[in-house]
mmJSON file of the N, C-alpha and C atoms, coordinates in Angstrom:
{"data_MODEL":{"atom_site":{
"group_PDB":["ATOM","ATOM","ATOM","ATOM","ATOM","ATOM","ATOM","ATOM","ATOM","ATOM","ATOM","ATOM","ATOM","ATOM","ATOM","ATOM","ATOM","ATOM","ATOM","ATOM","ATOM","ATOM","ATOM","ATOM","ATOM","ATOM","ATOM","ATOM","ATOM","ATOM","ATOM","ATOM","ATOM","ATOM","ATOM","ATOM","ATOM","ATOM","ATOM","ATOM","ATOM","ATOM","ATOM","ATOM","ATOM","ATOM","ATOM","ATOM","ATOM","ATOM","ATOM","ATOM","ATOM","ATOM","ATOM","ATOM","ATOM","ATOM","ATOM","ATOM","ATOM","ATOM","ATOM","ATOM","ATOM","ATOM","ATOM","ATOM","ATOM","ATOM","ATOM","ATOM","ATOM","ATOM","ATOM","ATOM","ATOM","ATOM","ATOM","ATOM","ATOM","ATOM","ATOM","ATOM","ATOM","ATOM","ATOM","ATOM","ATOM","ATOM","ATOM","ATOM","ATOM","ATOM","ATOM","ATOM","ATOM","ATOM","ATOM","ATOM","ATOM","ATOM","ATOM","ATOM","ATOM","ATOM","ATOM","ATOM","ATOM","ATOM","ATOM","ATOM","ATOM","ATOM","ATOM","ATOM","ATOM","ATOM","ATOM","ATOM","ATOM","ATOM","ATOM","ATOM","ATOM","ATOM","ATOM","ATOM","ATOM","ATOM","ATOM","ATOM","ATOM","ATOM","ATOM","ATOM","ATOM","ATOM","ATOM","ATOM","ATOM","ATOM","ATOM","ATOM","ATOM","ATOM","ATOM","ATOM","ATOM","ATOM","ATOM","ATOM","ATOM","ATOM","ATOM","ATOM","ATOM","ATOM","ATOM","ATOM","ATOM","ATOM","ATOM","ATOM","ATOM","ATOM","ATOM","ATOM","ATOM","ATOM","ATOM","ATOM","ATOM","ATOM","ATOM","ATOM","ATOM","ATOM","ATOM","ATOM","ATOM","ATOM","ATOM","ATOM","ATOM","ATOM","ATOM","ATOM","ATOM","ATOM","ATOM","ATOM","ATOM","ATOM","ATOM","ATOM","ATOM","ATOM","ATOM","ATOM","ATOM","ATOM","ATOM","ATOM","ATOM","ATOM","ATOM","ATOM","ATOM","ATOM","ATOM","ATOM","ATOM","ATOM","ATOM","ATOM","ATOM","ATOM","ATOM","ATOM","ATOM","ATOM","ATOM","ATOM","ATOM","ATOM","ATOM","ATOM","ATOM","ATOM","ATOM","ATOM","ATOM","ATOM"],
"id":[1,2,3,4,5,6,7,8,9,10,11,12,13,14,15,16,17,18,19,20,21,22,23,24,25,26,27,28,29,30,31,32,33,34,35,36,37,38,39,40,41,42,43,44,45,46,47,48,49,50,51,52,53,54,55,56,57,58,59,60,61,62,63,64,65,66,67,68,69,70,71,72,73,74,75,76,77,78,79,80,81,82,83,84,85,86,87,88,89,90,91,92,93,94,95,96,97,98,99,100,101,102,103,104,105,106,107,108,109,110,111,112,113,114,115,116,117,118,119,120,121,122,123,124,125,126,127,128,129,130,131,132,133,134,135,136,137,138,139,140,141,142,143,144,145,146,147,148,149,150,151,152,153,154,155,156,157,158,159,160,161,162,163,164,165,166,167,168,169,170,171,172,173,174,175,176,177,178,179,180,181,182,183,184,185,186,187,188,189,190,191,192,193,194,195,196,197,198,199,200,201,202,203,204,205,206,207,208,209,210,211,212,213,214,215,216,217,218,219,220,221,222,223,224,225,226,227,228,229,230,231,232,233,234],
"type_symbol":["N","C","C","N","C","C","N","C","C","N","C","C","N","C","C","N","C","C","N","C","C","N","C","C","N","C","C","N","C","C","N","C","C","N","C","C","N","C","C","N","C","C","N","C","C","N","C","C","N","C","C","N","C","C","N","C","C","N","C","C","N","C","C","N","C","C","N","C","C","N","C","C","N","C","C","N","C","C","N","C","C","N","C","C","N","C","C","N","C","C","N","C","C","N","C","C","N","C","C","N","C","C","N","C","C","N","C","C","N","C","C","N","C","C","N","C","C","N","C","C","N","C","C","N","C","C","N","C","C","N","C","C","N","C","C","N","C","C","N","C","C","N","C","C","N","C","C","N","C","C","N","C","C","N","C","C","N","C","C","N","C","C","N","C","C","N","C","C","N","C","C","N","C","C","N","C","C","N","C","C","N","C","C","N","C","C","N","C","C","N","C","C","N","C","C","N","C","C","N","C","C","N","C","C","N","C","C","N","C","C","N","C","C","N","C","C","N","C","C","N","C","C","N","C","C","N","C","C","N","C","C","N","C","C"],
"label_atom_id":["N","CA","C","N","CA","C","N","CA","C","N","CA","C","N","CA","C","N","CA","C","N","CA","C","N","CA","C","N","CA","C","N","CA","C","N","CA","C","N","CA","C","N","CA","C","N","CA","C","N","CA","C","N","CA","C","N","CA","C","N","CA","C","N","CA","C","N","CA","C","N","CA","C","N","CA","C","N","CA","C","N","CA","C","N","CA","C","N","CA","C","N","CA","C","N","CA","C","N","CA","C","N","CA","C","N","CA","C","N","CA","C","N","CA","C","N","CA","C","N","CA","C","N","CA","C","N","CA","C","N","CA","C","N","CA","C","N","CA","C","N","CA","C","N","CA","C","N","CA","C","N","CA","C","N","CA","C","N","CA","C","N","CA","C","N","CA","C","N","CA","C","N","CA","C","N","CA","C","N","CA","C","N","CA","C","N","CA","C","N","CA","C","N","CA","C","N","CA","C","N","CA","C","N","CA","C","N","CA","C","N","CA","C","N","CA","C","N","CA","C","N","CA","C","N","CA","C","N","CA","C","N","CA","C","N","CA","C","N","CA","C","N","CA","C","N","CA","C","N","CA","C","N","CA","C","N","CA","C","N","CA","C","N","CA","C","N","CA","C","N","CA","C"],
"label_alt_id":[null,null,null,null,null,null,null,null,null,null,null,null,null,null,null,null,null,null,null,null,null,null,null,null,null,null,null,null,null,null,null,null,null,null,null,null,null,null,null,null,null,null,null,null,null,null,null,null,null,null,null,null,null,null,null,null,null,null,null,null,null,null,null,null,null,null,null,null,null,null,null,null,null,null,null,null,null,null,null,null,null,null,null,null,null,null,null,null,null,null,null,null,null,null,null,null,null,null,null,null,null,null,null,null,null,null,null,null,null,null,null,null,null,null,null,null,null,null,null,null,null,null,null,null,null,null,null,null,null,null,null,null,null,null,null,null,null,null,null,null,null,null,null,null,null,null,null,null,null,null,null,null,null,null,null,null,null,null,null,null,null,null,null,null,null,null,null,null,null,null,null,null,null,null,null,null,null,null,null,null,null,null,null,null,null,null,null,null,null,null,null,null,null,null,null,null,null,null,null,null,null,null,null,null,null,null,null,null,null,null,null,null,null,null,null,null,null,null,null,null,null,null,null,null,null,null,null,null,null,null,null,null,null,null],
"label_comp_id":["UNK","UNK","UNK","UNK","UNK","UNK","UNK","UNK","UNK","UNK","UNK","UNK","UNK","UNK","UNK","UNK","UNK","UNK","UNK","UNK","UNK","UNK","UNK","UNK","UNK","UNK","UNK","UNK","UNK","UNK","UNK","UNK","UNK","UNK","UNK","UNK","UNK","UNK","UNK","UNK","UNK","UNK","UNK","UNK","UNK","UNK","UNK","UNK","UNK","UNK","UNK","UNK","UNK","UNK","UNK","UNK","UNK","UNK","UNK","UNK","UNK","UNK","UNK","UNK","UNK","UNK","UNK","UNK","UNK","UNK","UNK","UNK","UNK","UNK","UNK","UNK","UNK","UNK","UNK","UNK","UNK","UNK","UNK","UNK","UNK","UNK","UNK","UNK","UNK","UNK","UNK","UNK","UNK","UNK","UNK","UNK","UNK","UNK","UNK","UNK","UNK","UNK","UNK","UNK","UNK","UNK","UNK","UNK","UNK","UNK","UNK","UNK","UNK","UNK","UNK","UNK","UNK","UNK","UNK","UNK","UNK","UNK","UNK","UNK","UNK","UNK","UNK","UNK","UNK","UNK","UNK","UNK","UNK","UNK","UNK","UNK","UNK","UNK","UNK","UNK","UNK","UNK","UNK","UNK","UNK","UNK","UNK","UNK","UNK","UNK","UNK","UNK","UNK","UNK","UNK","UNK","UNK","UNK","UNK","UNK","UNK","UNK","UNK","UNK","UNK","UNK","UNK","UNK","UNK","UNK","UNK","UNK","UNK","UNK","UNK","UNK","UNK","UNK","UNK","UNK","UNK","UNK","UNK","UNK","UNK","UNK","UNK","UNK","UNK","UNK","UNK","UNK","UNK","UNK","UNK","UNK","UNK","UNK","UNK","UNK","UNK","UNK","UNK","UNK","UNK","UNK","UNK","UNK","UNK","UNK","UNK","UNK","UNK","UNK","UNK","UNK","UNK","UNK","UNK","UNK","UNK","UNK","UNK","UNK","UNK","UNK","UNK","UNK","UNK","UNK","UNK","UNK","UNK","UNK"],
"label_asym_id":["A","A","A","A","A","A","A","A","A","A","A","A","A","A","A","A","A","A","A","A","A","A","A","A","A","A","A","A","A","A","A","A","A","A","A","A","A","A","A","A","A","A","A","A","A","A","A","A","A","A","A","A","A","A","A","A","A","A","A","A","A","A","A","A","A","A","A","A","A","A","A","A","A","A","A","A","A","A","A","A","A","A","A","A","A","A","A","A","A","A","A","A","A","A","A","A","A","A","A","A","A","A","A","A","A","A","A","A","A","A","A","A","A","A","A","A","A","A","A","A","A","A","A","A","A","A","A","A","A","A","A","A","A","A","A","A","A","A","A","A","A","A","A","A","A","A","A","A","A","A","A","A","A","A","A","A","A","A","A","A","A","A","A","A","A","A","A","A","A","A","A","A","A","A","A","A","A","A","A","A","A","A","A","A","A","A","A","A","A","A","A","A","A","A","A","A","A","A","A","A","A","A","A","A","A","A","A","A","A","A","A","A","A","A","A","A","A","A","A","A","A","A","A","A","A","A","A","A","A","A","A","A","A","A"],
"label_entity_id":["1","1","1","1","1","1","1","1","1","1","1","1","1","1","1","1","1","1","1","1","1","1","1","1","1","1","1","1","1","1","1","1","1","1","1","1","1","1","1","1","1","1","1","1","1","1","1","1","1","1","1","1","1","1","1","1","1","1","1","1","1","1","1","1","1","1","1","1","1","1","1","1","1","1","1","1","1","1","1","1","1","1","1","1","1","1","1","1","1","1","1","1","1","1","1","1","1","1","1","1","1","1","1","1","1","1","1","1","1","1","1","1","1","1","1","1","1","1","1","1","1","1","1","1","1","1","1","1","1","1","1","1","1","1","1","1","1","1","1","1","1","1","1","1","1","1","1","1","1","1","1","1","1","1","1","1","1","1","1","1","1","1","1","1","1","1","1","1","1","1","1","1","1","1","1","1","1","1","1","1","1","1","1","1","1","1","1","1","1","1","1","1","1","1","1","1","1","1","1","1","1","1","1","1","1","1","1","1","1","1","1","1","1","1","1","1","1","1","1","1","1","1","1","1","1","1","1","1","1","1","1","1","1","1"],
"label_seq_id":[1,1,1,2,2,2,3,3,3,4,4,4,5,5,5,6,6,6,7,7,7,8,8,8,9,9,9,10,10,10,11,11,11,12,12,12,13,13,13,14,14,14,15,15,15,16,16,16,17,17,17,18,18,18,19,19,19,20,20,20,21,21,21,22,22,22,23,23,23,24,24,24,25,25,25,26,26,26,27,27,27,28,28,28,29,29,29,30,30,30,31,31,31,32,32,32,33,33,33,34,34,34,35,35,35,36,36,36,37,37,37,38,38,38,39,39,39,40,40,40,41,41,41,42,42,42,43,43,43,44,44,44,45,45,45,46,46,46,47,47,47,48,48,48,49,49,49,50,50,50,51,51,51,52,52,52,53,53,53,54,54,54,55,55,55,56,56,56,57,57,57,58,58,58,59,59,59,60,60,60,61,61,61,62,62,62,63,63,63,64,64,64,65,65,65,66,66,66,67,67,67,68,68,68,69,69,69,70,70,70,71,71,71,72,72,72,73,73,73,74,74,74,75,75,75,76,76,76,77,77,77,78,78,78],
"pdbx_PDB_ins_code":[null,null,null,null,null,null,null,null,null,null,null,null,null,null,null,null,null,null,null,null,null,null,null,null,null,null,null,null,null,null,null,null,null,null,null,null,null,null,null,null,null,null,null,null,null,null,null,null,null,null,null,null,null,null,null,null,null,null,null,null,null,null,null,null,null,null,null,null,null,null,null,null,null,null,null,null,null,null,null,null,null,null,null,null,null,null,null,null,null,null,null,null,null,null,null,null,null,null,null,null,null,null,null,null,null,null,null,null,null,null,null,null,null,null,null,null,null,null,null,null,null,null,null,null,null,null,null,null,null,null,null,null,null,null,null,null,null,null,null,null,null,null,null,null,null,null,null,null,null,null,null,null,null,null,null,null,null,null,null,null,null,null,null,null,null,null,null,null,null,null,null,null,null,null,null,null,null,null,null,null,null,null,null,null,null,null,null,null,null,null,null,null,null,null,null,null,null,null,null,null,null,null,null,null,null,null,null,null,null,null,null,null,null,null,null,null,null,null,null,null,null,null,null,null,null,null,null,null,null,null,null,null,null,null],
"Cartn_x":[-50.646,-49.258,-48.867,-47.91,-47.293,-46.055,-45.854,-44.477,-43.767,-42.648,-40.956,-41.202,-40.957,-40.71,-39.371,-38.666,-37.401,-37.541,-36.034,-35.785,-34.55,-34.681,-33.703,-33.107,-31.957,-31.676,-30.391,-30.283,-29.276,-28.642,-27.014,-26.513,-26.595,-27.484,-26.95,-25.121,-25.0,-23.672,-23.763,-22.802,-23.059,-21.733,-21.842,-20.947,-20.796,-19.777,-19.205,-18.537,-19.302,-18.348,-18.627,-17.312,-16.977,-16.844,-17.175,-17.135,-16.447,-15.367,-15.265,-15.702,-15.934,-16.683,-15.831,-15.055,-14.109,-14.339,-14.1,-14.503,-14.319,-15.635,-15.69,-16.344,-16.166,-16.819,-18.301,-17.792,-19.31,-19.562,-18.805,-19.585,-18.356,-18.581,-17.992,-16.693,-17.038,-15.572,-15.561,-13.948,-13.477,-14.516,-14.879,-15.898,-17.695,-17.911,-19.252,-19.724,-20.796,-21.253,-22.645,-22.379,-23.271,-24.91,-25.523,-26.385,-27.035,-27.919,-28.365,-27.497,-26.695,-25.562,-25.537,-25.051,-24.788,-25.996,-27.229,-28.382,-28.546,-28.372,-28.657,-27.303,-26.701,-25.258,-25.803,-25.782,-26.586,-28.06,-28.369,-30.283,-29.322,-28.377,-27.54,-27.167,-26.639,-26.069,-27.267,-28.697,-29.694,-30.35,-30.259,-30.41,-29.661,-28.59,-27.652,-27.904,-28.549,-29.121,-28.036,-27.175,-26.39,-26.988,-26.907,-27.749,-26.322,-26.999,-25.91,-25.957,-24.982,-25.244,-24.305,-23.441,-22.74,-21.867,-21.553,-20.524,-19.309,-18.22,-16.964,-16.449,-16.619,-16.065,-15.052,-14.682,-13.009,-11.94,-12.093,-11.061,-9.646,-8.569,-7.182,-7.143,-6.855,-6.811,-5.452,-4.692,-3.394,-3.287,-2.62,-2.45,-3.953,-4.946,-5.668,-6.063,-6.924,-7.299,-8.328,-7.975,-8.991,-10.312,-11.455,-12.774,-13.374,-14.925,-15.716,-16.134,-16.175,-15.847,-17.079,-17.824,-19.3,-19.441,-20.28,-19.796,-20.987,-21.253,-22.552,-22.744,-23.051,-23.34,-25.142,-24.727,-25.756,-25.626,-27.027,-26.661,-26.238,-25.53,-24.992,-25.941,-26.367,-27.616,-27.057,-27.074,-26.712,-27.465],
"Cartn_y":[36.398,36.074,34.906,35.172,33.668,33.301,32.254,31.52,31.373,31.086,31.166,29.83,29.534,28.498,28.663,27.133,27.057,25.999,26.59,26.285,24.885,24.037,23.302,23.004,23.218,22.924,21.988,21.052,20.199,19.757,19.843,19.821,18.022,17.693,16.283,15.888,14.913,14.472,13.211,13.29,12.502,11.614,10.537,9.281,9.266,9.353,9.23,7.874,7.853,6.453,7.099,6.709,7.125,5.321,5.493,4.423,4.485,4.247,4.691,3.695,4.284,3.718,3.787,2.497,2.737,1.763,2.199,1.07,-0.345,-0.867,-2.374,-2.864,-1.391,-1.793,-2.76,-4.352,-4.551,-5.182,-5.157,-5.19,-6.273,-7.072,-8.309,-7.525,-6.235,-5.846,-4.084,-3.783,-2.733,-1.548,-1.543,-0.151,-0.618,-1.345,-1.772,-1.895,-1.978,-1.427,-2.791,-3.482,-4.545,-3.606,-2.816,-1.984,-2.618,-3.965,-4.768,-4.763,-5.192,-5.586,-3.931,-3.229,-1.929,-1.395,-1.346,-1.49,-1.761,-3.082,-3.991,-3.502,-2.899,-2.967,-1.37,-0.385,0.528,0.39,-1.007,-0.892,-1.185,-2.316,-2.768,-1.181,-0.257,0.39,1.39,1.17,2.343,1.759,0.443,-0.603,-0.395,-0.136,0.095,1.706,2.517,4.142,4.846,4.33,5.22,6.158,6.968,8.01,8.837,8.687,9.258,10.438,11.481,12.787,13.437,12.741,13.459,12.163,13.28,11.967,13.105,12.966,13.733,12.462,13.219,12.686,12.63,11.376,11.633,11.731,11.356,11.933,10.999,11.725,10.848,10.948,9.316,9.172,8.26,8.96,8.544,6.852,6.091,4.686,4.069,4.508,3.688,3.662,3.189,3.145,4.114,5.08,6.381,6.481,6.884,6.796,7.692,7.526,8.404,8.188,9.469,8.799,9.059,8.69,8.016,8.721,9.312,10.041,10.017,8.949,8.818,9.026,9.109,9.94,9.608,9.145,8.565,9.216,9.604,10.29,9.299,9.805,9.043,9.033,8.122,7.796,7.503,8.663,8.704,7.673],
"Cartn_z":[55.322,55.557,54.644,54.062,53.252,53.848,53.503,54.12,53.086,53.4,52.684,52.048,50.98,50.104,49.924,50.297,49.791,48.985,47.724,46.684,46.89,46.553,45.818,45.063,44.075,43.488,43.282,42.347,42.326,41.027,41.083,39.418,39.212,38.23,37.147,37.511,37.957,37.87,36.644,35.837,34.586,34.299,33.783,33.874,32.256,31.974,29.999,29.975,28.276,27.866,26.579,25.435,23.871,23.53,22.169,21.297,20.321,19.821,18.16,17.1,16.303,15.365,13.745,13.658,12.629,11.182,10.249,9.05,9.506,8.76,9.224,10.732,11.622,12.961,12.5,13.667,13.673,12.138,11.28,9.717,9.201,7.899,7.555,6.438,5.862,5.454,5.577,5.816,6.315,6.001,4.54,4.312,4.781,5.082,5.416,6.868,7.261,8.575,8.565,9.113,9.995,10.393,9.832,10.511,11.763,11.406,12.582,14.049,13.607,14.921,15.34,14.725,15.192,15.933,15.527,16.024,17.18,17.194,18.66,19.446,19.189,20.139,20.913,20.221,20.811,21.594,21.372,22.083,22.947,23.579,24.556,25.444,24.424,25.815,25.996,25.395,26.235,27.085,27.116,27.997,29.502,29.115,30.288,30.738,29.965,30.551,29.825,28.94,28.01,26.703,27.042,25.657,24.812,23.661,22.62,22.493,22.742,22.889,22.036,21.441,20.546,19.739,18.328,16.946,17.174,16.356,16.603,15.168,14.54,12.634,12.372,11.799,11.929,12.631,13.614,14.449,14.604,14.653,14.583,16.545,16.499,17.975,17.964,19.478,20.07,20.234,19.376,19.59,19.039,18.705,18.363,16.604,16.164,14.933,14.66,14.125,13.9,13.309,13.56,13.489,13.578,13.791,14.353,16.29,16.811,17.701,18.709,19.373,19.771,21.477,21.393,23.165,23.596,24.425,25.57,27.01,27.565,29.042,29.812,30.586,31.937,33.16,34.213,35.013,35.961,37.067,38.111,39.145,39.516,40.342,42.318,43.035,44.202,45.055],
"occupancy":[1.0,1.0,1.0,1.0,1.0,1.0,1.0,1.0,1.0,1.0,1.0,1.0,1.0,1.0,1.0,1.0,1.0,1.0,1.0,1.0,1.0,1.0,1.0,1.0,1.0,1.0,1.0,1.0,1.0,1.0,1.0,1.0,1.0,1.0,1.0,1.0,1.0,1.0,1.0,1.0,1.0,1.0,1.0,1.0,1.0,1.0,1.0,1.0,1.0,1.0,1.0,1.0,1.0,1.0,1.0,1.0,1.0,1.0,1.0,1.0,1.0,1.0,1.0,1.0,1.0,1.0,1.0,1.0,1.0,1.0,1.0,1.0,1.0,1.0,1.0,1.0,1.0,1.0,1.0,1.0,1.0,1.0,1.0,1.0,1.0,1.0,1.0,1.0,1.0,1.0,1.0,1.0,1.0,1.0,1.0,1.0,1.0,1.0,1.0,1.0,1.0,1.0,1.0,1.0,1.0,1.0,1.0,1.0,1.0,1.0,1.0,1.0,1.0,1.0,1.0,1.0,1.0,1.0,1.0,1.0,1.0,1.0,1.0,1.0,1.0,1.0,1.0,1.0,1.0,1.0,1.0,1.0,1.0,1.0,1.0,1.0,1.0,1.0,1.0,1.0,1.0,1.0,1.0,1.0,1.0,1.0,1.0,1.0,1.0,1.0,1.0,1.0,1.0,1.0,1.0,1.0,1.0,1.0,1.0,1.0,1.0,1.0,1.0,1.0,1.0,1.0,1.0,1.0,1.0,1.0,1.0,1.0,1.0,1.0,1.0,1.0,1.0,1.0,1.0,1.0,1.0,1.0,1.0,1.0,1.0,1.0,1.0,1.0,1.0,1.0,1.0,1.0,1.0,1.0,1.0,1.0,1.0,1.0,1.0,1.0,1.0,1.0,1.0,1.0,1.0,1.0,1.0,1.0,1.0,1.0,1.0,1.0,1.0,1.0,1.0,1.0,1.0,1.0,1.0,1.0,1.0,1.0,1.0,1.0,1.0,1.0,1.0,1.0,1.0,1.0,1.0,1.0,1.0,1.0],
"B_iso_or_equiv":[0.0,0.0,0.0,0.0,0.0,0.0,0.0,0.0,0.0,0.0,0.0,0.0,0.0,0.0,0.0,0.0,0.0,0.0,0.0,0.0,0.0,0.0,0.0,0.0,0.0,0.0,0.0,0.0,0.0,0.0,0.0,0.0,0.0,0.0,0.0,0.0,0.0,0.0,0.0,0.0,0.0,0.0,0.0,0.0,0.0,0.0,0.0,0.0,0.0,0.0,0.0,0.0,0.0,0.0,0.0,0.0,0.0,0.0,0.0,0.0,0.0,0.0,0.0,0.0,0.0,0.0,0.0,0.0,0.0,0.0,0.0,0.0,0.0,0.0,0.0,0.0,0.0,0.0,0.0,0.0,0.0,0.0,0.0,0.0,0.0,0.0,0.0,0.0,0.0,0.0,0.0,0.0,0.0,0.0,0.0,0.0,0.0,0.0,0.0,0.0,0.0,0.0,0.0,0.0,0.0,0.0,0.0,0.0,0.0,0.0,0.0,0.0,0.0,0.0,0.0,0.0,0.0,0.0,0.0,0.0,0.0,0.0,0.0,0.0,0.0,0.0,0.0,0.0,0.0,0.0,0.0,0.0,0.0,0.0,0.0,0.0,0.0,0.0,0.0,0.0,0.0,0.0,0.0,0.0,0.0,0.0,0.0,0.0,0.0,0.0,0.0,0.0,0.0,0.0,0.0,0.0,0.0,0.0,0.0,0.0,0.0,0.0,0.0,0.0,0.0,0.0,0.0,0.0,0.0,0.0,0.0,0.0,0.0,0.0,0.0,0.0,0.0,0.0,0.0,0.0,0.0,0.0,0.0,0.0,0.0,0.0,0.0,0.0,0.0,0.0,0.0,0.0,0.0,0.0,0.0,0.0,0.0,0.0,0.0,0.0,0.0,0.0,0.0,0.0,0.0,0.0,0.0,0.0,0.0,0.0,0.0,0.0,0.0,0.0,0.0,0.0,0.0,0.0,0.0,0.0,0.0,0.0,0.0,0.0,0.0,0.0,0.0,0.0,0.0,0.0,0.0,0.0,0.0,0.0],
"pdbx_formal_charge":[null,null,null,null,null,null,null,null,null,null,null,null,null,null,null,null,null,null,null,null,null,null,null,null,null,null,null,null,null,null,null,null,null,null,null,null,null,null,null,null,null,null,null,null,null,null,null,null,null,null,null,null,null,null,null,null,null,null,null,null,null,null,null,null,null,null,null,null,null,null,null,null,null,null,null,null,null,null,null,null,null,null,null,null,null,null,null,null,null,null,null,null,null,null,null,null,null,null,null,null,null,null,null,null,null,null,null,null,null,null,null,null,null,null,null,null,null,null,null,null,null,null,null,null,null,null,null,null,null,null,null,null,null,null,null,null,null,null,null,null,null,null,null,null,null,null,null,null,null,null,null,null,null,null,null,null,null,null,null,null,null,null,null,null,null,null,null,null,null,null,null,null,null,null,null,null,null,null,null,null,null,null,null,null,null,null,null,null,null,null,null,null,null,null,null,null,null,null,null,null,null,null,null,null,null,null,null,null,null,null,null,null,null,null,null,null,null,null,null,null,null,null,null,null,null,null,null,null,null,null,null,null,null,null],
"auth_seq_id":[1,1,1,2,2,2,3,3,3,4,4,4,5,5,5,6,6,6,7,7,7,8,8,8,9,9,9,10,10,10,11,11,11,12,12,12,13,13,13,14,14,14,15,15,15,16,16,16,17,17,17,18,18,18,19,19,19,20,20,20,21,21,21,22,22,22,23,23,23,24,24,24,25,25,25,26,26,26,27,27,27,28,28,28,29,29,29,30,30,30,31,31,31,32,32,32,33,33,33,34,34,34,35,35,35,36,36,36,37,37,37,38,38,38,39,39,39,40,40,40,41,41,41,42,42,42,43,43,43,44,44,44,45,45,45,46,46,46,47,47,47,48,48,48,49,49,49,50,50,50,51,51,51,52,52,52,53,53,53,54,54,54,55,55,55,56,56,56,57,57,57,58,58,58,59,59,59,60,60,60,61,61,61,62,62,62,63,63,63,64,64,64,65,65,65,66,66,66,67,67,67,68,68,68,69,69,69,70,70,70,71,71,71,72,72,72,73,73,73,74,74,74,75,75,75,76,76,76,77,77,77,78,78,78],
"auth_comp_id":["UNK","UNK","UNK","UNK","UNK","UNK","UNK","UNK","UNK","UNK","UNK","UNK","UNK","UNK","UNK","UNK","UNK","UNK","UNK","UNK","UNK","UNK","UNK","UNK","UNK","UNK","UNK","UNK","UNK","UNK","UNK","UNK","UNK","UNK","UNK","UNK","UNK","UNK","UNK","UNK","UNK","UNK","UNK","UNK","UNK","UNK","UNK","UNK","UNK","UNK","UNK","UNK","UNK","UNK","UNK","UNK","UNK","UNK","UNK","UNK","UNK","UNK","UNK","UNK","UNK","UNK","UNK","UNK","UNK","UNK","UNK","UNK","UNK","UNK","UNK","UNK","UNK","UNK","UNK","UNK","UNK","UNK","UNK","UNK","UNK","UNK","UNK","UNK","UNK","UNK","UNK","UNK","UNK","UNK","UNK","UNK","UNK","UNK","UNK","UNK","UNK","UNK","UNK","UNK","UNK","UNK","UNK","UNK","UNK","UNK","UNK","UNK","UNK","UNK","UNK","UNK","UNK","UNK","UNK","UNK","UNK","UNK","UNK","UNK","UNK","UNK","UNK","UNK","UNK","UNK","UNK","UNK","UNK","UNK","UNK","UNK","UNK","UNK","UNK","UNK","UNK","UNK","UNK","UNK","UNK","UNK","UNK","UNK","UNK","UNK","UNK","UNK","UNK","UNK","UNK","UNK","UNK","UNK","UNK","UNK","UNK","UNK","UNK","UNK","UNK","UNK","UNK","UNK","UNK","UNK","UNK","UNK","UNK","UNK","UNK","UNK","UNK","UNK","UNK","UNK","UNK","UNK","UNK","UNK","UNK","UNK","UNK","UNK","UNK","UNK","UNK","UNK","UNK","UNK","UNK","UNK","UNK","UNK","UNK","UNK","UNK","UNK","UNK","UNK","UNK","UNK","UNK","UNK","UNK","UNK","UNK","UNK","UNK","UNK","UNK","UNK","UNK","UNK","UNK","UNK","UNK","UNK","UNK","UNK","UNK","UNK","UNK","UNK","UNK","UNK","UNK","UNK","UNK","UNK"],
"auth_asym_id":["A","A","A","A","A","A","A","A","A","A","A","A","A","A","A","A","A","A","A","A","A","A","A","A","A","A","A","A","A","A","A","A","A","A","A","A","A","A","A","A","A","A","A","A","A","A","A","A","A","A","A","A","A","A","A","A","A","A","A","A","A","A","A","A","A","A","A","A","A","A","A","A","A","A","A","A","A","A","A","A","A","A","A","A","A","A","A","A","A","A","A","A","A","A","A","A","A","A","A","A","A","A","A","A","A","A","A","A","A","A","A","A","A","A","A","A","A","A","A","A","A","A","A","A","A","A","A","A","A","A","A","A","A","A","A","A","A","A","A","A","A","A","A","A","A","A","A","A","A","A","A","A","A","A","A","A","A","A","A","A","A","A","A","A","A","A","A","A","A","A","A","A","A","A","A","A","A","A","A","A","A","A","A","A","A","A","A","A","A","A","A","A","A","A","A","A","A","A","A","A","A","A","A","A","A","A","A","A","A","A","A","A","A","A","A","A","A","A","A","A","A","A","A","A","A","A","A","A","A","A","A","A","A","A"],
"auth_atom_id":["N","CA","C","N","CA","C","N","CA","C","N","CA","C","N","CA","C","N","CA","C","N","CA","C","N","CA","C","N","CA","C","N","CA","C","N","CA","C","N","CA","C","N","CA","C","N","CA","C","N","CA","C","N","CA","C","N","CA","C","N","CA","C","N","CA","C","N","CA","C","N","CA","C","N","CA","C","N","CA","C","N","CA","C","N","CA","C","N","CA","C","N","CA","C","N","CA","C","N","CA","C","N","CA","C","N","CA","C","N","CA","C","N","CA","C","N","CA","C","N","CA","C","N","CA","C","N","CA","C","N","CA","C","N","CA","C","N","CA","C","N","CA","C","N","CA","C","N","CA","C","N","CA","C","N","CA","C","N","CA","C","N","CA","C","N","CA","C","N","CA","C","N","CA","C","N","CA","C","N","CA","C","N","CA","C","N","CA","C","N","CA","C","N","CA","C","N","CA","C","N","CA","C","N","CA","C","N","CA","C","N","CA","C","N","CA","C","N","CA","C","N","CA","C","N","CA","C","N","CA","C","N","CA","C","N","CA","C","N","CA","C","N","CA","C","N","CA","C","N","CA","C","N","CA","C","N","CA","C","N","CA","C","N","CA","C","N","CA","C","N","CA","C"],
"pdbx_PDB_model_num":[1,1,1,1,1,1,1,1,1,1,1,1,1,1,1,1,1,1,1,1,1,1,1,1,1,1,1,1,1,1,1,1,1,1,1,1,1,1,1,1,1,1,1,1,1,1,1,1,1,1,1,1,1,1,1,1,1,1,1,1,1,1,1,1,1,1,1,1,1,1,1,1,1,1,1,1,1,1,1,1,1,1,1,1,1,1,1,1,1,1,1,1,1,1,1,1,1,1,1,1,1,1,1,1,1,1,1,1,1,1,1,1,1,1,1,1,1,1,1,1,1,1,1,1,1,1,1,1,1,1,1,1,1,1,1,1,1,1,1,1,1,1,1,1,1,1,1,1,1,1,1,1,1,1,1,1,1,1,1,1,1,1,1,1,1,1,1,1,1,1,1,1,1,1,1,1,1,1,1,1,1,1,1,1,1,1,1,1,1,1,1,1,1,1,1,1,1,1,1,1,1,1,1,1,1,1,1,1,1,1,1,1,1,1,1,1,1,1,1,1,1,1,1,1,1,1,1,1,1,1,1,1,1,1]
}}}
């Protein structure tokens, strides 16, 4: 005789944050990029459980200064 194994399953609920990333971000003139700082600014948010899961190039954004734009996501911890 065997017994019933039940299954659990449960969906990831996930928490987003975007960055944009525009000339000069972080860096001492408009076409240049601080790599260090940029570096350490990202160890900061994997620090915080933020993982980079996607870039989006270019993108023209409503009221802001257009970039690349940085899309990270952490699970939500119940």
């Amino acid at each position: 005789m065997t017994e019933a194994c039940e299954v659990v399953t449960t969906r990831a609920k996930w928490d987003y944050k975007t960055v944009v990333l525009t000339g000069g971000f972080m860096g001492h003139h408009k076409t240049e990029l601080d790599r260090p700082t940029f570096e350490a600014h990202l160890d900061a948010l994997g620090q915080e459980g933020w993982d980079l899961t996607w870039i989006l190039l270019e993108q023209k954004l409503h009221n802001e200064k257009d970039g690349h734009l940085l899309i990270f996501k952490r699970p939500i911890v119940a």
